[in-house]
Biopython code that builds the backbone (N, CA, C, O; Angstrom):
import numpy as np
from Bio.PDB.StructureBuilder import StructureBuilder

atoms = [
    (1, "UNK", "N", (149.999, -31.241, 60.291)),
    (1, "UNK", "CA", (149.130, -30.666, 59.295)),
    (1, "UNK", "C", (149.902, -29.627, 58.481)),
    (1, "UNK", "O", (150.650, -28.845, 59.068)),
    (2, "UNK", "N", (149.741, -29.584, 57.048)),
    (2, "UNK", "CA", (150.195, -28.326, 55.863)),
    (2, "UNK", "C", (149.576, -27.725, 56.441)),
    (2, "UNK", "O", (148.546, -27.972, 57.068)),
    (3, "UNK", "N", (150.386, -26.470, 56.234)),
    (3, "UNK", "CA", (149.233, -25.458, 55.549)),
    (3, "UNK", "C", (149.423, -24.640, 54.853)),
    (3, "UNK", "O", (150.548, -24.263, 55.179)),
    (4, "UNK", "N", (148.964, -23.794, 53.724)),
    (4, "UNK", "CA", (148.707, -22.537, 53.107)),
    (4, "UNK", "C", (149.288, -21.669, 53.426)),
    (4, "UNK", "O", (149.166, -21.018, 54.464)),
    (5, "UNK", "N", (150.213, -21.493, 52.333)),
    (5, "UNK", "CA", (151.100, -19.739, 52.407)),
    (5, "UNK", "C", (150.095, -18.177, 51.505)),
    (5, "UNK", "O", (149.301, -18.074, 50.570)),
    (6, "UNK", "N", (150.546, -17.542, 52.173)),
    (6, "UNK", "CA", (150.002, -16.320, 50.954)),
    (6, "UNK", "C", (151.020, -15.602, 50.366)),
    (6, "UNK", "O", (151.626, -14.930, 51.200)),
    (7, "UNK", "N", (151.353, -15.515, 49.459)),
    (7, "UNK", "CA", (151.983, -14.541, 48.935)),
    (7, "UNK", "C", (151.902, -13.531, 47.326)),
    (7, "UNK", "O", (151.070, -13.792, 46.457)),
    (8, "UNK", "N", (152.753, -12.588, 47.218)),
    (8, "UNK", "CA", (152.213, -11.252, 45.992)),
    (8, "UNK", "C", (153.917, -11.100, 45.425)),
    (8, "UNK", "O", (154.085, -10.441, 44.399)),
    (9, "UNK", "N", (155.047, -11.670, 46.060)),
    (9, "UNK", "CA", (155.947, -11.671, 45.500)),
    (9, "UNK", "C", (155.865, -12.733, 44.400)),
    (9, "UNK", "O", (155.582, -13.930, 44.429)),
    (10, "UNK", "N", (156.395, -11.437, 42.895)),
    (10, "UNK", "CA", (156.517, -12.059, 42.107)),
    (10, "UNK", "C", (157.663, -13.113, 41.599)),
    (10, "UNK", "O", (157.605, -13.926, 40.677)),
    (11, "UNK", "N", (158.794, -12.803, 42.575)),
    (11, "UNK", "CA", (159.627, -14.148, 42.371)),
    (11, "UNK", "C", (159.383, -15.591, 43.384)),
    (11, "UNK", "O", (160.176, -16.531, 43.335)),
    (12, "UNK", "N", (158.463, -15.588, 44.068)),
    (12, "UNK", "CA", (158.342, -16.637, 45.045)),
    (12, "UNK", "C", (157.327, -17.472, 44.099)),
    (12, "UNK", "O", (157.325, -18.685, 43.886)),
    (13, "UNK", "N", (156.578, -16.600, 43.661)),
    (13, "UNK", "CA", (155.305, -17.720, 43.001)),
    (13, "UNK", "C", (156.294, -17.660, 41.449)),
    (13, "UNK", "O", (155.586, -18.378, 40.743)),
    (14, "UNK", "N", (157.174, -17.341, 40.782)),
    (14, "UNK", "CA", (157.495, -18.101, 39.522)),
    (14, "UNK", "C", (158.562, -19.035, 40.177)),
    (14, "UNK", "O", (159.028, -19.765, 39.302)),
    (15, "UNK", "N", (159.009, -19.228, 41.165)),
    (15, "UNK", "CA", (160.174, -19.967, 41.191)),
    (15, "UNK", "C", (159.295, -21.464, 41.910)),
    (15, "UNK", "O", (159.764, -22.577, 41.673)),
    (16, "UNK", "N", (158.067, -21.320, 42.746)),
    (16, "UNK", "CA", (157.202, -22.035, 43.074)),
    (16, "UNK", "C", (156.819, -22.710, 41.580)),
    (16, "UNK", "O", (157.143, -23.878, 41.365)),
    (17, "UNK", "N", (156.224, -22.044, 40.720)),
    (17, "UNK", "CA", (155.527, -22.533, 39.864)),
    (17, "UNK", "C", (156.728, -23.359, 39.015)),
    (17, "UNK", "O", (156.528, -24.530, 38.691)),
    (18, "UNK", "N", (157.552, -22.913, 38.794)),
    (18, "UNK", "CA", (158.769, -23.427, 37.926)),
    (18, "UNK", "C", (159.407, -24.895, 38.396)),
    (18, "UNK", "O", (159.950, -25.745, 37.690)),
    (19, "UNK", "N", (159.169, -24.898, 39.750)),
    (19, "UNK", "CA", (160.017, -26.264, 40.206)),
    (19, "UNK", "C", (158.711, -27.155, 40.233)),
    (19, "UNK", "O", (158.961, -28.220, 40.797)),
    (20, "UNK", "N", (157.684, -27.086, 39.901)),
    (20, "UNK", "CA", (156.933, -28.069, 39.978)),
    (20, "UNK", "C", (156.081, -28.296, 38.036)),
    (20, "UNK", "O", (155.080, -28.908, 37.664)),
    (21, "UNK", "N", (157.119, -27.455, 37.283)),
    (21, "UNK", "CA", (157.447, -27.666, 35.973)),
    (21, "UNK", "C", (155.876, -27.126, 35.371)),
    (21, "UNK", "O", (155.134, -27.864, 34.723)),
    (22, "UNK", "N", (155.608, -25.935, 35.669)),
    (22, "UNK", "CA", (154.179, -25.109, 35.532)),
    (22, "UNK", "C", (154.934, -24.262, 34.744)),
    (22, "UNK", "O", (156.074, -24.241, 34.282)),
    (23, "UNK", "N", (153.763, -23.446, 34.733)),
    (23, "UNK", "CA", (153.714, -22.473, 33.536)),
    (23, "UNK", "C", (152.987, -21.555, 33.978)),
    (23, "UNK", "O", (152.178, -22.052, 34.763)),
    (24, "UNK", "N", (152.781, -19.876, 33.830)),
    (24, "UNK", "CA", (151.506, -19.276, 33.427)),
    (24, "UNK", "C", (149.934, -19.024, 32.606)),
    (24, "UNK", "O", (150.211, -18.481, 31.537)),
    (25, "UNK", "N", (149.355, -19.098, 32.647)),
    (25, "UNK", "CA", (148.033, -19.608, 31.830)),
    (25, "UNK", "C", (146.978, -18.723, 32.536)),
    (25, "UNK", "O", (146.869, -18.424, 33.725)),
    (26, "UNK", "N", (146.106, -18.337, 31.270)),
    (26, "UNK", "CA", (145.072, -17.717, 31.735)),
    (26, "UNK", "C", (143.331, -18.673, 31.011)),
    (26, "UNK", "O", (142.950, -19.555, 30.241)),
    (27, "UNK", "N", (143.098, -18.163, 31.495)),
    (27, "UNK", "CA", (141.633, -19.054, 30.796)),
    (27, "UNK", "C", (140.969, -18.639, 29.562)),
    (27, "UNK", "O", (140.368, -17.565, 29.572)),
    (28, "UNK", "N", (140.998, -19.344, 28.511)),
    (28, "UNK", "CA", (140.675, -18.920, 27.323)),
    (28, "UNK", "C", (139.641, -17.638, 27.015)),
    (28, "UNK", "O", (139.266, -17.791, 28.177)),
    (29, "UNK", "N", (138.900, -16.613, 26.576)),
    (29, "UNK", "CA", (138.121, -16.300, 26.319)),
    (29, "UNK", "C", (137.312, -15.609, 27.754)),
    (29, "UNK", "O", (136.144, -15.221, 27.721)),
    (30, "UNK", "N", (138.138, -15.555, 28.907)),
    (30, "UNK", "CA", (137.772, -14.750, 29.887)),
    (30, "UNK", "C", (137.849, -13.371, 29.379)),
    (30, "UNK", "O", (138.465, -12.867, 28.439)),
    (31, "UNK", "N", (136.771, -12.746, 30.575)),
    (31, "UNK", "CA", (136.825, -11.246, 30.029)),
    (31, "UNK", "C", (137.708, -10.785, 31.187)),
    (31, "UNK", "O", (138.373, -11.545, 31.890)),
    (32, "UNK", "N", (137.617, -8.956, 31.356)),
    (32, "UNK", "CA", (138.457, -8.446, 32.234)),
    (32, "UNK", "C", (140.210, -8.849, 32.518)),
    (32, "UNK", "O", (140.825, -8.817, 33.584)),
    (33, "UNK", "N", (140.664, -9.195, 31.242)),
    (33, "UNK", "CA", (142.061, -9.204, 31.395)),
    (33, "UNK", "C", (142.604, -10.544, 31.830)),
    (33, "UNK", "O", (143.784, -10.848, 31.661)),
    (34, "UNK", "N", (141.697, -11.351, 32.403)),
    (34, "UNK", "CA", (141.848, -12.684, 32.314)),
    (34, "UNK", "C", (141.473, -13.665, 33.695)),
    (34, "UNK", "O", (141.693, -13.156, 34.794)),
    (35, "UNK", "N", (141.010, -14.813, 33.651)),
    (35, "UNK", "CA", (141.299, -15.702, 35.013)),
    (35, "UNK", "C", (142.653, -16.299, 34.871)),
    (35, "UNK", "O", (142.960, -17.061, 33.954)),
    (36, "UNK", "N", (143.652, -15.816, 36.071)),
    (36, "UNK", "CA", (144.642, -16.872, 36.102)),
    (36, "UNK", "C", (144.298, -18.120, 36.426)),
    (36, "UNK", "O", (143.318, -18.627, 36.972)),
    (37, "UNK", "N", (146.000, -18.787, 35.666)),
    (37, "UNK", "CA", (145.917, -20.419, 36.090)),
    (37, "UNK", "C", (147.339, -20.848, 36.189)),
    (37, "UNK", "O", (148.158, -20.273, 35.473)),
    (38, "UNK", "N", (147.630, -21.564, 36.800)),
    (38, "UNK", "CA", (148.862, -22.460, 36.677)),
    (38, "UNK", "C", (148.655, -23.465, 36.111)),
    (38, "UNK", "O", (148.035, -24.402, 36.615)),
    (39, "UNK", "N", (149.397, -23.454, 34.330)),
    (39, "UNK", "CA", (149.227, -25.198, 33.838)),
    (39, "UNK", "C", (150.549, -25.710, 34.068)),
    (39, "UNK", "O", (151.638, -25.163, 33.896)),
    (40, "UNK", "N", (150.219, -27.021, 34.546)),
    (40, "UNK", "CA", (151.175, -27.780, 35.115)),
    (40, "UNK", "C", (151.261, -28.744, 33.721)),
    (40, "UNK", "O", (151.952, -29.759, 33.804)),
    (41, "UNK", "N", (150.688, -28.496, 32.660)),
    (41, "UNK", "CA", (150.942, -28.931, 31.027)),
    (41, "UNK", "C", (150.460, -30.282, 31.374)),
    (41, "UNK", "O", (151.182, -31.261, 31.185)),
    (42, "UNK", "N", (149.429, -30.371, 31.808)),
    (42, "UNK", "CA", (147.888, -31.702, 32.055)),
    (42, "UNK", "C", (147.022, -31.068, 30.841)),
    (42, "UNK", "O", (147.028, -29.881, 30.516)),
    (43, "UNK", "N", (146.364, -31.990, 30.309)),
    (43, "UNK", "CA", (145.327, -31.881, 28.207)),
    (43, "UNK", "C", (144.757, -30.814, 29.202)),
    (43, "UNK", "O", (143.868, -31.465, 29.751)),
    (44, "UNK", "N", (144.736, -29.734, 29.689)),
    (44, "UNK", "CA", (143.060, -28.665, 29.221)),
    (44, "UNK", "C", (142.963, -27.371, 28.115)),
    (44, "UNK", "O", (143.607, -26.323, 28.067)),
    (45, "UNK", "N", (142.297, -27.698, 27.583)),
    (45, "UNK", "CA", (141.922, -26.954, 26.074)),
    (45, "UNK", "C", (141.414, -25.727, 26.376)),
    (45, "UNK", "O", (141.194, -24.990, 25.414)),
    (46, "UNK", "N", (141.136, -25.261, 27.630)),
    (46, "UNK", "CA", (140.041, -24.057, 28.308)),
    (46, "UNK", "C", (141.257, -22.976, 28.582)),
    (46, "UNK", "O", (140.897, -21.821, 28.811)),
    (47, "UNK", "N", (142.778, -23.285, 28.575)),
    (47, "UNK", "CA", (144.059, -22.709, 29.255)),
    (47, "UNK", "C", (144.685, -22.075, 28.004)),
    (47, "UNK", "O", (144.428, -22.576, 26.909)),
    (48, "UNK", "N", (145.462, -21.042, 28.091)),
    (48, "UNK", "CA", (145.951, -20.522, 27.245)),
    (48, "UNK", "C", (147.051, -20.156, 27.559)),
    (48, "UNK", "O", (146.822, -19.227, 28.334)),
    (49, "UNK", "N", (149.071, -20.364, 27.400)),
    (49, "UNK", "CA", (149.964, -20.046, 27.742)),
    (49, "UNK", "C", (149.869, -18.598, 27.395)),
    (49, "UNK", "O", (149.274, -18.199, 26.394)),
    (50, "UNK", "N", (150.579, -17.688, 28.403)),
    (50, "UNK", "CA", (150.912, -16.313, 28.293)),
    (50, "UNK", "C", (152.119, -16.029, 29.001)),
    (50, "UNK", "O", (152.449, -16.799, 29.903)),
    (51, "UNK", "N", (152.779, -15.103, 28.744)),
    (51, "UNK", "CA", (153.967, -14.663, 29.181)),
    (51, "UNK", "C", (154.090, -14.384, 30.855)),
    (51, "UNK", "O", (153.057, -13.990, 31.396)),
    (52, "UNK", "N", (155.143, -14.544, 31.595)),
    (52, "UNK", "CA", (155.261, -13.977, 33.031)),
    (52, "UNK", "C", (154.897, -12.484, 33.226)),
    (52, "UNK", "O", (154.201, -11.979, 34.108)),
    (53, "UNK", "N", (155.686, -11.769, 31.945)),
    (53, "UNK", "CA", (155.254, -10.612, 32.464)),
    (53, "UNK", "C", (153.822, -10.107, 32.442)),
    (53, "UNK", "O", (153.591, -9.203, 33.244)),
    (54, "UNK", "N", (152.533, -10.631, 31.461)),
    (54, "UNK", "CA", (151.611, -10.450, 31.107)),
    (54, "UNK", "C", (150.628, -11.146, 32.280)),
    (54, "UNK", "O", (149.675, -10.556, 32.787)),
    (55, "UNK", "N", (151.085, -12.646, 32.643)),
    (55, "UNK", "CA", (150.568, -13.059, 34.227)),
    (55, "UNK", "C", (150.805, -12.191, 35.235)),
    (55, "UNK", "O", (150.145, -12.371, 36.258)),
    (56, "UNK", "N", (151.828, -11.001, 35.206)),
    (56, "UNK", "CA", (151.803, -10.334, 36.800)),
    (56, "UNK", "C", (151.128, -9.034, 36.525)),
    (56, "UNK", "O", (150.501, -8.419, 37.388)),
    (57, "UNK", "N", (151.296, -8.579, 35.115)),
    (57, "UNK", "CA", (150.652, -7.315, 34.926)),
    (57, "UNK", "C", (148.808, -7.621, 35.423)),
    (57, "UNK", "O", (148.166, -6.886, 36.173)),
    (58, "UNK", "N", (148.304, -8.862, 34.763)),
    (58, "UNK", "CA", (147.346, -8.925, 35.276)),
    (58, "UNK", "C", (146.769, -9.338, 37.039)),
    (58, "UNK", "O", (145.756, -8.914, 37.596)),
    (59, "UNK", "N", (147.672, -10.157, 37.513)),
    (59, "UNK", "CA", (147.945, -10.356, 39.187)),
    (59, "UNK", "C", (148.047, -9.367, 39.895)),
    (59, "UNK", "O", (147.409, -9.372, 40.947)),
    (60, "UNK", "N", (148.909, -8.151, 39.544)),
    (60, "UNK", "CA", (148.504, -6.895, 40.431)),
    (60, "UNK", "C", (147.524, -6.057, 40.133)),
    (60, "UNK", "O", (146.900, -5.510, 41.042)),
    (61, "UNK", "N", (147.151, -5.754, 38.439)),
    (61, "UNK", "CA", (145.850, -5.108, 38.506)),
    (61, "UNK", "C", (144.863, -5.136, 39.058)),
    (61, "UNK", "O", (144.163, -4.192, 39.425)),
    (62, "UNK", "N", (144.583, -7.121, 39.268)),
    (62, "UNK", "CA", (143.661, -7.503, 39.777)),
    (62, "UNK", "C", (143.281, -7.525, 41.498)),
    (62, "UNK", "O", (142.261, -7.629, 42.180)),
    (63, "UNK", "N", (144.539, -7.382, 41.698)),
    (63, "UNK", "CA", (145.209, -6.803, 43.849)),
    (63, "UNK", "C", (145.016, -8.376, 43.800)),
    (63, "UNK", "O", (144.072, -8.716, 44.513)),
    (64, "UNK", "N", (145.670, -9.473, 43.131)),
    (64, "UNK", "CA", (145.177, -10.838, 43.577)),
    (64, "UNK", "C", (146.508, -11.302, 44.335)),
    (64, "UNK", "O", (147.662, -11.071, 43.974)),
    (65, "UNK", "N", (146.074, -12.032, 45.506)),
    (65, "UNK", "CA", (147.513, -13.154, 46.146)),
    (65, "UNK", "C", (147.534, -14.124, 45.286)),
    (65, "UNK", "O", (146.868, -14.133, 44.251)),
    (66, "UNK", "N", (148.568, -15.317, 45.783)),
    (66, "UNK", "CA", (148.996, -16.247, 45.524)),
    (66, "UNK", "C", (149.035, -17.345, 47.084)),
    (66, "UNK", "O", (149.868, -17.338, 47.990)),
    (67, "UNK", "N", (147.791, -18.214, 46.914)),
    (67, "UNK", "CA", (148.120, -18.850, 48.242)),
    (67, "UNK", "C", (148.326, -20.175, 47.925)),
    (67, "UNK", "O", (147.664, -20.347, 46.901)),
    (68, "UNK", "N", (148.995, -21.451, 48.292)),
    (68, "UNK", "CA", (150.260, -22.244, 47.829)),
    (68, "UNK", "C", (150.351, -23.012, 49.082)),
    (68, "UNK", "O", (150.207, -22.702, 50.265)),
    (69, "UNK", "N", (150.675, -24.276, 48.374)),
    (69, "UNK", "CA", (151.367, -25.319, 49.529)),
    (69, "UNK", "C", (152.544, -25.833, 49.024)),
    (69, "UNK", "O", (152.676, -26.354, 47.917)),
    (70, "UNK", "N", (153.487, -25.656, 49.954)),
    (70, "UNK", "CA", (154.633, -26.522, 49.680)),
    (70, "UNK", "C", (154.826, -28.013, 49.616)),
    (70, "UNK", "O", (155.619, -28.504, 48.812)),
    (71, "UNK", "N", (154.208, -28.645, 50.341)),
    (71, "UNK", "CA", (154.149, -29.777, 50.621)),
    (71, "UNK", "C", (152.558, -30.500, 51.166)),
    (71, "UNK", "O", (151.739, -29.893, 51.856)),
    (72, "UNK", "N", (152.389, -32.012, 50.626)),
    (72, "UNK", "CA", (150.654, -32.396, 51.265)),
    (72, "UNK", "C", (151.078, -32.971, 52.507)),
    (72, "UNK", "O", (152.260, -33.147, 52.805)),
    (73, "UNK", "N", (149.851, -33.333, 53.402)),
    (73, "UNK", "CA", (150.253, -33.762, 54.554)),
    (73, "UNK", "C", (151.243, -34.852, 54.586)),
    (73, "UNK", "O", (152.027, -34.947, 55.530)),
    (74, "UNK", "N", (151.245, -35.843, 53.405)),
    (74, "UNK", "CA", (152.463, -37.463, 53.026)),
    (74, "UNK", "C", (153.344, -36.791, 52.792)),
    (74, "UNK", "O", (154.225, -37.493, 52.297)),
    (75, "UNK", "N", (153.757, -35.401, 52.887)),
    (75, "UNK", "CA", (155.604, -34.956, 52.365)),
    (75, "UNK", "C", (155.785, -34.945, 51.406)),
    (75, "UNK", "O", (156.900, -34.612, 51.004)),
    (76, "UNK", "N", (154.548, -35.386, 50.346)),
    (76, "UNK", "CA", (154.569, -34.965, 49.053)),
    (76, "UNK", "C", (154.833, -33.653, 48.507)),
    (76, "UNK", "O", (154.464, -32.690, 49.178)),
    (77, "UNK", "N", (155.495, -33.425, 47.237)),
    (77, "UNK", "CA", (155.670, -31.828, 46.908)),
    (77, "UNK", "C", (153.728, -31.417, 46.457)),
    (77, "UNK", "O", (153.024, -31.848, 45.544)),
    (78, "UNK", "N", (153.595, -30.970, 46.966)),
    (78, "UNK", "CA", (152.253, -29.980, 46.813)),
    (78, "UNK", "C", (151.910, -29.170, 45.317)),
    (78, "UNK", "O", (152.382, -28.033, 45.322)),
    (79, "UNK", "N", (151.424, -29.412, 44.464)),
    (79, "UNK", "CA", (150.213, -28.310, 43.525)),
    (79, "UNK", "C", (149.100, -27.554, 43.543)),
    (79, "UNK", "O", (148.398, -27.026, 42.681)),
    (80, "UNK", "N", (149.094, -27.656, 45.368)),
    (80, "UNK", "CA", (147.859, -27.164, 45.396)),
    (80, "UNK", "C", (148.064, -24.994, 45.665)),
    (80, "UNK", "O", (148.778, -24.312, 46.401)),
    (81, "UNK", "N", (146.958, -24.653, 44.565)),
    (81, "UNK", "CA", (147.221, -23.341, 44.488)),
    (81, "UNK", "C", (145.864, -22.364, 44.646)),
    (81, "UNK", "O", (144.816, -22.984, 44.829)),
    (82, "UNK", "N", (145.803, -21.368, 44.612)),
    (82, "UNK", "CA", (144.967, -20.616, 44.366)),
    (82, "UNK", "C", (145.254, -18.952, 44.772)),
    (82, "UNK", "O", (145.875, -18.486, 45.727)),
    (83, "UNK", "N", (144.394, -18.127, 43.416)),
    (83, "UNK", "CA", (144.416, -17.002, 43.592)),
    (83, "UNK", "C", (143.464, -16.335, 44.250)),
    (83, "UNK", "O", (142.302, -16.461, 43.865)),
    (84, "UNK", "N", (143.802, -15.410, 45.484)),
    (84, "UNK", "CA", (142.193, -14.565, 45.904)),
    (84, "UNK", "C", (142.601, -13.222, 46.027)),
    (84, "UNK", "O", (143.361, -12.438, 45.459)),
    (85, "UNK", "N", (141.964, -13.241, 46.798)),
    (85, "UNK", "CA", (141.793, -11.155, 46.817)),
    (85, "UNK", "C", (142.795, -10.838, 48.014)),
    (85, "UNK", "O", (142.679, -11.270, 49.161)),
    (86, "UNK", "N", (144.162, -9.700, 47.363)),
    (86, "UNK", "CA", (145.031, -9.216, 48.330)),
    (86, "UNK", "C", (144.116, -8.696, 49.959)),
    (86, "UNK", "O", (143.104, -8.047, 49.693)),
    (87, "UNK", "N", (144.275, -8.833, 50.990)),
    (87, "UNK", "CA", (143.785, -8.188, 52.017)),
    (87, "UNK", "C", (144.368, -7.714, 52.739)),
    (87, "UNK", "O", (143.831, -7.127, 53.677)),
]
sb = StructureBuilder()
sb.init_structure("model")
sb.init_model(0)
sb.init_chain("A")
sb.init_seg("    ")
for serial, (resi, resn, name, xyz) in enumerate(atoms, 1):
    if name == "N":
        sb.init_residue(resn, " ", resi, " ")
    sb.init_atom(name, np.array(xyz, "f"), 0.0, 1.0, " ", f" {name:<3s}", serial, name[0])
structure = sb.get_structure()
């Protein structure tokens, strides 16, 4: 069985996001500074590219992790992501 990493280092999640040819993105027209996203540059019109540094300024304001799979249970490289609340 995978499982789920957590992490708040900001070079683990761009070098994560980078080899699986992502980007930073926040959600169009959110309030409070933004919902992150990782676009993996799939059509969604709701995503808005923004800078790394502007994705972490908002990632620590927000005290948010980064929890991440490296791999799916087939040894596939993994996209599966999500942001929650540092604890």
């Amino acid at each position: 069985m995978t499982t789920a990493r957590q992490t708040t280092d900001h070079q683990d999640i761009r070098k994560w996001t980078e080899a699986r040819s992502g980007r930073p993105a926040k959600v169009k027209g959110a309030s409070r500074g933004g919902i992150l996203r990782i676009d993996f540059r799939e059509p969604d019109e709701n995503l808005e590219e923004i800078s790394w540094q502007e994705f972490f300024d908002i990632f620590d304001s927000a005290k948010l992790a980064f929890l991440y799979q490296d791999e799916t249970e087939g040894g596939k490289e993994s996209r599966f992501n999500k942001f929650v609340d540092r604890e």
